[in-house]
KOLROMAR-131904 format. One line per field, with one value per residue (C-alpha): x, y, z; residue number from 1; residue in one letter. Coordinates in steps of 0.5 Angstrom, whole numbers. Each point is the difference from the previous one (the first is absolute). Layout:
N
x <- X | ... .
y <- Y | ... .
z <- Z | ... .
pos <- NUM | ... .
code <- A | ... .
***
This chain:
81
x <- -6 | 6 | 4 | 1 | 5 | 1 | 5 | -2 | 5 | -4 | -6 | 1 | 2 | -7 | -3 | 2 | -1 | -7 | -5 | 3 | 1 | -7 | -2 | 5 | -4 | -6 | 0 | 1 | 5 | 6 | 4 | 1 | 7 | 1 | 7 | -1 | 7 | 3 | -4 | -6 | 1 | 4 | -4 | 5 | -4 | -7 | 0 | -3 | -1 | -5 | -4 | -1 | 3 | -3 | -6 | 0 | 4 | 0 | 7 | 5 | 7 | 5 | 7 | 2 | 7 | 3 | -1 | 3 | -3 | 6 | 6 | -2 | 5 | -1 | -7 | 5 | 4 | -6 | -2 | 7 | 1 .
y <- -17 | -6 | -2 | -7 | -5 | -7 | -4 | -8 | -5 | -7 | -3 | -1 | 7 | 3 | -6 | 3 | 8 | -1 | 2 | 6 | 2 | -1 | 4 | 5 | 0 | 0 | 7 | 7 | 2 | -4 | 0 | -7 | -1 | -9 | -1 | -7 | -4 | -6 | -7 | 4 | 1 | -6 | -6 | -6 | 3 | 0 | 7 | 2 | 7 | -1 | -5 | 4 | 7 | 3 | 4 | 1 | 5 | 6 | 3 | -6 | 1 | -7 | -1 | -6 | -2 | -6 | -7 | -6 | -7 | -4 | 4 | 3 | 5 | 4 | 2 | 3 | 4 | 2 | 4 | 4 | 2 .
z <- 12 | 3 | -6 | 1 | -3 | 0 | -2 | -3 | -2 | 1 | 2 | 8 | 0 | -4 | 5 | 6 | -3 | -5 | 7 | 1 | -7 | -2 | 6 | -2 | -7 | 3 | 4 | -4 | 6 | -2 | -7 | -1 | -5 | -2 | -3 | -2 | -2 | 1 | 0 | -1 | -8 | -2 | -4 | 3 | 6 | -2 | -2 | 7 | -2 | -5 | 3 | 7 | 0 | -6 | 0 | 8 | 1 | -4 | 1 | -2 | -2 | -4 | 0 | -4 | 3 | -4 | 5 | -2 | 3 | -1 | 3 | 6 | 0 | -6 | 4 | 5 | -5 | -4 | 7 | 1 | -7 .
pos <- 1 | 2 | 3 | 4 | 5 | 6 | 7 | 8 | 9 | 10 | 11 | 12 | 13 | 14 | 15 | 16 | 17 | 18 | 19 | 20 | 21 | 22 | 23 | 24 | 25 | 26 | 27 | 28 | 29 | 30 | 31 | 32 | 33 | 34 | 35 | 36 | 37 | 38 | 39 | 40 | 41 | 42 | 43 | 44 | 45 | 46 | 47 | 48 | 49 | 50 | 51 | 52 | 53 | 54 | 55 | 56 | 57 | 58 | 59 | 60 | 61 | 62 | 63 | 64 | 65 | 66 | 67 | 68 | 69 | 70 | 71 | 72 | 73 | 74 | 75 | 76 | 77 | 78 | 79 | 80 | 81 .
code <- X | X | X | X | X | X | X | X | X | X | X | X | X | X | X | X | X | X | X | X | X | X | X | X | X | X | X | X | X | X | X | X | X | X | X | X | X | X | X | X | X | X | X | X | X | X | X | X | X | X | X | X | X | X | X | X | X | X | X | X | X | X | X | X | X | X | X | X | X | X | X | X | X | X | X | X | X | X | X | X | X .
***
């Protein structure tokens, strides 16, 4: 079995991604491992993670990091940390 991990942080990354990763899914062959972060859990955002990510992968993974839409800045400083 092939472990695969895939990193989402937004949706235009997970849109690019989502075909390859439902194919992952699908064959026994392969181990797929989601980390979802980012806009995908963010409410400011439409909480993308719970509208069309959970339940369609079964190994999936969240780290919440601190994003303030006001200052652009701290999102870089919530990265570096």
């Amino acid at each position: 079995m092939n472990n695969i991990i895939v990193l989402t942080t937004s949706r235009s990354d997970f849109g690019l991604l989502e075909t390859l990763l439902q194919k992952f899914e699908k064959y026994k062959r392969y181990n797929l491992n989601l980390i979802v972060s980012g806009t995908h859990l963010s409410k400011h955002y439409g909480n993308f993670y719970d509208a069309n990510i959970k339940g369609k992968f079964s190994n999936i993974s969240k780290i919440k990091i601190p994003l303030n839409i006001h200052h652009r800045s701290n999102n870089f400083k919530a990265w570096s940390v």
